[in-house]
PAFILUM-936181 format. One record per atom (N, C-alpha, C, CB): residue in one letter; x, y negated, z. Coordinates in steps of 0.1 Angstrom, whole numbers, plus 5000, padded with zeros to 4 digits. Glycine has a CB too. Example, Ala and Ser with C-alpha at 12.3 -4.5 7.8 and 13.67 -1.06 7.14 Angstrom:
<nuros>
A513250575078;A512350455078;A513250335078;A511350455090;S512850225071;S513750115071;S512950005079;S514150065057;
</nuros>
This chain:
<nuros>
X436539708324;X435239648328;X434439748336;X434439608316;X434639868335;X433639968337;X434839978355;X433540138320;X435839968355;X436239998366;X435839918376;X437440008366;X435939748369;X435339658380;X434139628384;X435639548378;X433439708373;X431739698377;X431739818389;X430539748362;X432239928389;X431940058397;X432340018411;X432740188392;X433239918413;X434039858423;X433139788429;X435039768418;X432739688422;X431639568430;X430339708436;X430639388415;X430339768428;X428939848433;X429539938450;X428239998416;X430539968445;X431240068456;X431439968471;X433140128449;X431739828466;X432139738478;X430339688484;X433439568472;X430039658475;X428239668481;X427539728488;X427539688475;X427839868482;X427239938492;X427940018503;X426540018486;X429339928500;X429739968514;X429439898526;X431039968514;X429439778520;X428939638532;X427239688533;X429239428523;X426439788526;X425239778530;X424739908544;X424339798515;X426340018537;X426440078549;X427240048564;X426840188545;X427539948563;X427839888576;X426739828583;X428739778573;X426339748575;X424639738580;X423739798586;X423839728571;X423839968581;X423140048587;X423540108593;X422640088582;X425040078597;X425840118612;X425040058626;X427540028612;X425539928618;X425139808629;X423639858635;X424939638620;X422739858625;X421239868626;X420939988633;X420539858612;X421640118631;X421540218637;X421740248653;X422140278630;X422840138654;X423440168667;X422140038679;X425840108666;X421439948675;X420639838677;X419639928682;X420439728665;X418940038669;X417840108673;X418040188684;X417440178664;X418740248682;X419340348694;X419540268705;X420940418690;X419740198709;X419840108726;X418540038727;X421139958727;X417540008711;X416539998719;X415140078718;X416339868718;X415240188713;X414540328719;X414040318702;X413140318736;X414140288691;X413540308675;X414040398671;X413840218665;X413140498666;X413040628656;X414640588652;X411540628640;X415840698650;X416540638644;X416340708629;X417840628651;X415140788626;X415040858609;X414140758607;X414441038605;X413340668613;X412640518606;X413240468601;X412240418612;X414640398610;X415340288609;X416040368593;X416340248626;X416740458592;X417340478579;X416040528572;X418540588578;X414940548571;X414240518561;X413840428556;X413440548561;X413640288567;X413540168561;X415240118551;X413140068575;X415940148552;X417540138549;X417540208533;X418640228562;X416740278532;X416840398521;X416440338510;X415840528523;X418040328501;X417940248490;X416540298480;X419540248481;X416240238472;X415040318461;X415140438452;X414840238452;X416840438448;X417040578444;X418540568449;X416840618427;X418340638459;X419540688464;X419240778479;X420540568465;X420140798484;X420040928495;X420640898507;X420641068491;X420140858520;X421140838533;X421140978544;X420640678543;X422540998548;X422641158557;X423741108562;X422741328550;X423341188574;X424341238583;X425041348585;X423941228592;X426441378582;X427241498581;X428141478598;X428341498565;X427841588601;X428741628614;X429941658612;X428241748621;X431041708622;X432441758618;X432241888617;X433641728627;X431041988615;X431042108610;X430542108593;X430042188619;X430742028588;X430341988575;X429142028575;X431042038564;X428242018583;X426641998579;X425841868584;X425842118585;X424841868571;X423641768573;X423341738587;X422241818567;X423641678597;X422441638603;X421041588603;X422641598607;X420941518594;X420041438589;X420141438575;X420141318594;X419141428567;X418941378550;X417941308550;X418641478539;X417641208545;X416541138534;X416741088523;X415841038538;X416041138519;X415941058501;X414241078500;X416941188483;X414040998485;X412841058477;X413041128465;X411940958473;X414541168464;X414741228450;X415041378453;X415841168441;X414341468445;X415141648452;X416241658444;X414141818450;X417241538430;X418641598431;X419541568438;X419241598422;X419441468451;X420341518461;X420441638471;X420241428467;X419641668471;X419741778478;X421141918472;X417941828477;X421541898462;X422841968455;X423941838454;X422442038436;X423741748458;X424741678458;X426541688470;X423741558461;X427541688466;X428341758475;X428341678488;X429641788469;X428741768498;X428741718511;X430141768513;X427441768521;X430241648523;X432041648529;X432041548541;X433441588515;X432541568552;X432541448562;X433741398564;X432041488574;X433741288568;X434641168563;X434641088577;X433941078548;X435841078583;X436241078596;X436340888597;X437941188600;X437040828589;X436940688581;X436040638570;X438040678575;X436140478569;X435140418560;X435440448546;X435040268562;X434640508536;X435140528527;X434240448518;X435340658526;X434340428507;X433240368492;X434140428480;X433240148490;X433540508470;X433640538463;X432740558449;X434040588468;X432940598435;X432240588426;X432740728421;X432340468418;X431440828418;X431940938415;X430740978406;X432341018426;X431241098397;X430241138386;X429741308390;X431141128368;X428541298386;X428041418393;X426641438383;X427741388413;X426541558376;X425741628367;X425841528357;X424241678372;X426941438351;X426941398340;X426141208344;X426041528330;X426041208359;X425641048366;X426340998371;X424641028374;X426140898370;X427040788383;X426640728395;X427540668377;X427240768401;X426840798419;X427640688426;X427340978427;X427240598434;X428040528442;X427640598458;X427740358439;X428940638465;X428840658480;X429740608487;X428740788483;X429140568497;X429740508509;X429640618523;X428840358512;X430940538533;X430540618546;X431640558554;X430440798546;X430740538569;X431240518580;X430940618593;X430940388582;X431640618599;X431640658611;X430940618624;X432540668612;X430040718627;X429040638643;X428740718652;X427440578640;X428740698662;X428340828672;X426740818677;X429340828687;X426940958671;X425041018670;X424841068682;X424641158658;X423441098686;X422541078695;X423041168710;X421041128689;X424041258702;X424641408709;X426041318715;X425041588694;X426241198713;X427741178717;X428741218707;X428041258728;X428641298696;X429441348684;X429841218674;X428541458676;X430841238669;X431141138658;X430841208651;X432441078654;X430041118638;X429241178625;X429741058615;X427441188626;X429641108602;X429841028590;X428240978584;X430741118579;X428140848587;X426540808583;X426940768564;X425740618596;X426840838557;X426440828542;X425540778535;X426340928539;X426040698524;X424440618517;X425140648501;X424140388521;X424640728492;X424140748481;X423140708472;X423940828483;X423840628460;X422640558456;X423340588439;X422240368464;X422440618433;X422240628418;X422640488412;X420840668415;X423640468396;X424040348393;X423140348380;X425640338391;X421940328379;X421140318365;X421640188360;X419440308366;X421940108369;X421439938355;X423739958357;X419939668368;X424239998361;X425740008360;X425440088348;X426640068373;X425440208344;X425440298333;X424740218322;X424740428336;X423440168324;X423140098309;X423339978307;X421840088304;X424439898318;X425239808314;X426739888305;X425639728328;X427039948309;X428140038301;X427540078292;X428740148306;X426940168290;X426540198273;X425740078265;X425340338271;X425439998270;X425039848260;X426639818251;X424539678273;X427339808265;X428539728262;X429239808251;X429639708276;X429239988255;X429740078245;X429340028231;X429240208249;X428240038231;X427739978217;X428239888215;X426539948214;X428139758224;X428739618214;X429639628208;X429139488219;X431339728215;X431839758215;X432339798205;X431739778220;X431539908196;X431739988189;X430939888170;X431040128198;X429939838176;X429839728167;X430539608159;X429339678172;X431139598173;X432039478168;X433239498164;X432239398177;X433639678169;X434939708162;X434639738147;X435539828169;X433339808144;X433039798129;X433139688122;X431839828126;X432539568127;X432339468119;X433839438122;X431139368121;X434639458129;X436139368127;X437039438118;X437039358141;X436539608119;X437539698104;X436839648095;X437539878102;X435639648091;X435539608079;X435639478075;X434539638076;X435739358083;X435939218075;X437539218076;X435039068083;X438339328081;X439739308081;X440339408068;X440439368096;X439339508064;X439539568050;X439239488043;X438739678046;X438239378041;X438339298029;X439039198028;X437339258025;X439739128041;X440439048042;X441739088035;X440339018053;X442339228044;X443439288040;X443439288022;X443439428047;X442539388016;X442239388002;X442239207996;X440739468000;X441839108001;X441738997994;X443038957999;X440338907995;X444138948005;X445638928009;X446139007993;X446139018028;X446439148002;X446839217991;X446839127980;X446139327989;X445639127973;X445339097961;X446239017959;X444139047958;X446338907966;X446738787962;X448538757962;X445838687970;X448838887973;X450238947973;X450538987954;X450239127985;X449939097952;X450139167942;X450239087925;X449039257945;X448638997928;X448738977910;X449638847907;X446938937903;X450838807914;X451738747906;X452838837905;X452038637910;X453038957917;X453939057915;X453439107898;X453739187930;X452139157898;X451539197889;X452039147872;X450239157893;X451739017873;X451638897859;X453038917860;X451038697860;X454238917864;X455338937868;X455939067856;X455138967883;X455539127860;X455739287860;X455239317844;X454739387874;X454439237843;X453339267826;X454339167818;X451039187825;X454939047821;X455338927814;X456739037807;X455838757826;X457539077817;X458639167815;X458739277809;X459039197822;X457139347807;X456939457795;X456439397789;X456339577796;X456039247783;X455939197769;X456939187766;X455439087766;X458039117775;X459039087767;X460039167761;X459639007773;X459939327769;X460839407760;X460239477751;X461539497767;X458839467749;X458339537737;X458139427725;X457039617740;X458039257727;X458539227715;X459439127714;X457639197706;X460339147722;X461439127720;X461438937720;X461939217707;X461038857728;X460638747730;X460538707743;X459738737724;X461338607747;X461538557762;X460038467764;X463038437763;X459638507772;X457738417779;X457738367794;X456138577781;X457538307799;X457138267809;X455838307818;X457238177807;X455838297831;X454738377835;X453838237839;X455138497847;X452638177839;X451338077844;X451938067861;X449438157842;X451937957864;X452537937881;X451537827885;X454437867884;X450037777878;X449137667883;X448237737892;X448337567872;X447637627900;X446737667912;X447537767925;X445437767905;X448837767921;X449337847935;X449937797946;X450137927932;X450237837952;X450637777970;X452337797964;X449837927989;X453037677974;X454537717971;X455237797977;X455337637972;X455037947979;X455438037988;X456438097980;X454438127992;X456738207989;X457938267984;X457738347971;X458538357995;X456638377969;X456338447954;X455738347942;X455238567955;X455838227946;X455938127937;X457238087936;X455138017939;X458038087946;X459738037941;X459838137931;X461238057954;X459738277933;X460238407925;X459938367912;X459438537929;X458138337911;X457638327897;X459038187893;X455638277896;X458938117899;X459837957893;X460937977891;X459937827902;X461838087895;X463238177887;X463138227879;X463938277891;X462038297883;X462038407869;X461738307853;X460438547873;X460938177858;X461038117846;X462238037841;X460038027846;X463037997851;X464137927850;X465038037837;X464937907868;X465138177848;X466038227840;X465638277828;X466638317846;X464338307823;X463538337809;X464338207802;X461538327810;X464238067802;X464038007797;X465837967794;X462937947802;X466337967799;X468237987804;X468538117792;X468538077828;X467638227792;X468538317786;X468038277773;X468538467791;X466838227771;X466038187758;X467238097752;X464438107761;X467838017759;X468437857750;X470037967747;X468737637764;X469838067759;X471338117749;X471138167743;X472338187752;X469938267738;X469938357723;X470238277710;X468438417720;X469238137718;X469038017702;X470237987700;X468237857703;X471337957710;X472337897706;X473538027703;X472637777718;X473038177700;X473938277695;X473238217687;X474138417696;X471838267682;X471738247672;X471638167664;X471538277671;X472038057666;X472037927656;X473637927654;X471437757665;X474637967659;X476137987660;X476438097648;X476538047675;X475538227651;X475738297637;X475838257626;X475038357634;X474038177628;X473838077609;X475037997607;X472537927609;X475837957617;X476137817610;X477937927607;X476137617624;X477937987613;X479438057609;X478738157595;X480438177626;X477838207593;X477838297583;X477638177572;X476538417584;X477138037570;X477337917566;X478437887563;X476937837573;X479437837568;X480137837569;X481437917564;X479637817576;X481138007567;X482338147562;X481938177544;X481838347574;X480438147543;X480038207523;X481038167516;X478738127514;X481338057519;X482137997507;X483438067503;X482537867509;X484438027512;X485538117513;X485438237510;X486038117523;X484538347513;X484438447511;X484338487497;X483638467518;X482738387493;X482738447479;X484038377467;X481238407473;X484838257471;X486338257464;X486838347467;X487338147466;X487038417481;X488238537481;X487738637469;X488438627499;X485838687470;X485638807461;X486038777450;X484338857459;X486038617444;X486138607429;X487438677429;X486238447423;X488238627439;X489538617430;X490238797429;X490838487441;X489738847442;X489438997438;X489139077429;X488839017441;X488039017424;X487639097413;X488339057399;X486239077413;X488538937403;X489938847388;X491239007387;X491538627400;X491838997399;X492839097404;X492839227398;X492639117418;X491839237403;X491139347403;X490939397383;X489539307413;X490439337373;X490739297362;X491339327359;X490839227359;X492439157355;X493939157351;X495039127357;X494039087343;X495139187369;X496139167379;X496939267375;X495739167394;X496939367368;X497639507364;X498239467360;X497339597357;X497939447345;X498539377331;X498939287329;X497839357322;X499039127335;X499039027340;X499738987349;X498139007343;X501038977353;X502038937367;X502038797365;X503838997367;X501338717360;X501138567360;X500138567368;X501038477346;X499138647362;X497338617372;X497538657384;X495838727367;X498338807386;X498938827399;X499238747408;X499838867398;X500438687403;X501238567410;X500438457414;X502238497402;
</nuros>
């Protein structure tokens, strides 16, 4: 932005020093002051001169005395440029005209960019405003994402240190959520809680029914053991 603003100002006052080509060369054929004629031309803050091919002033006017340190250089072609000078922004132009001596001279117009600079530092600020307000509603956004990343990772992660500290298959809450990929997750992870749950029941309902199952026999085998055990010594009938 700042390049295309310096631009329109640079092409402006290049077309304003053409103007005062034109106008200069008009006075001159018809006998007018030609330091009038560029006084009347003399932007409000800015500075018009004439540099020879010995790199000196022929001419200066301004009403400001910091041109007077402003750099001089003569310029054989039309030039428009934007340049910074004691920390300002300067727009200068220059064409070429032949002055009063027959010499080619560079006629120069210098003009100070005030409402260009506090169009730039306005903008700087909005700038810098709006980048605040966009990190910070993107930190809370980010943080309220996150969040909502995390606390089923979270419930997740807590369900699975219940379950190995008491030893009890649980499921994790899956209402009010969106069907995303960390709701499929949560909806496995219940699948398989609940999968490994029906196999414990059905070890352990398999145990009961074989430790059930097996008493009987068992305690006839101890009887008869301990019969044995007795009078199985003495006894080759009980034995038998």
């Amino acid at each position: 932005f700042s390049s295309a603003l310096t631009s329109k100002d640079a092409a402006r006052l290049a077309d304003e020093t053409d103007n005062m080509a034109e106008a200069l060369h008009a006075a001159e054929t018809e006998g007018v002051a030609l330091q009038d004629m560029l006084q009347a031309y003399l932007p409000a803050n800015g500075m018009v001169r004439v540099v020879n091919g010995d790199q000196k002033a022929a001419m200066t006017i301004t009403k400001e005395k910091a041109y007077k340190d402003f750099p001089l250089s003569f310029h054989s072609g039309e030039t428009a440029d934007v340049r910074k000078h004691d920390g300002k922004l300067f727009a200068e132009a220059a064409v070429p005209v032949i002055w009063t001596d027959g010499q080619v001279v560079s006629l120069q117009v210098v003009e100070r960019l005030e409402n260009t600079e506090e169009s730039l530092f306005l903008l700087k600020i909005i700038l810098i405003a709006a980048s605040a307000a966009v990190c910070i509603a993107s930190f809370f956004a980010g943080s309220l994402l996150a969040r909502r990343i995390i606390n089923p990772i979270r419930r997740l992660m807590m369900t699975m240190k219940d379950i190995q500290r008491e030893k009890a298959f649980k499921t994790i809450s899956l209402e009010g959520q969106s069907h995303d990929e960390l709701y499929q997750m949560g909806l496995t992870f219940n699948e398989m809680a609940m999968m490994l749950k029906d196999h414990y029941d059905k070890q352990q309902q398999f145990v009961q029914d074989a430790s059930h199952e097996l008493k009987t026999p068992l305690t006839i085998i101890e009887s008869y053991s301990s019969l044995m055990k007795r009078w199985g010594a003495k006894k080759p009938e009980v034995l038998e």
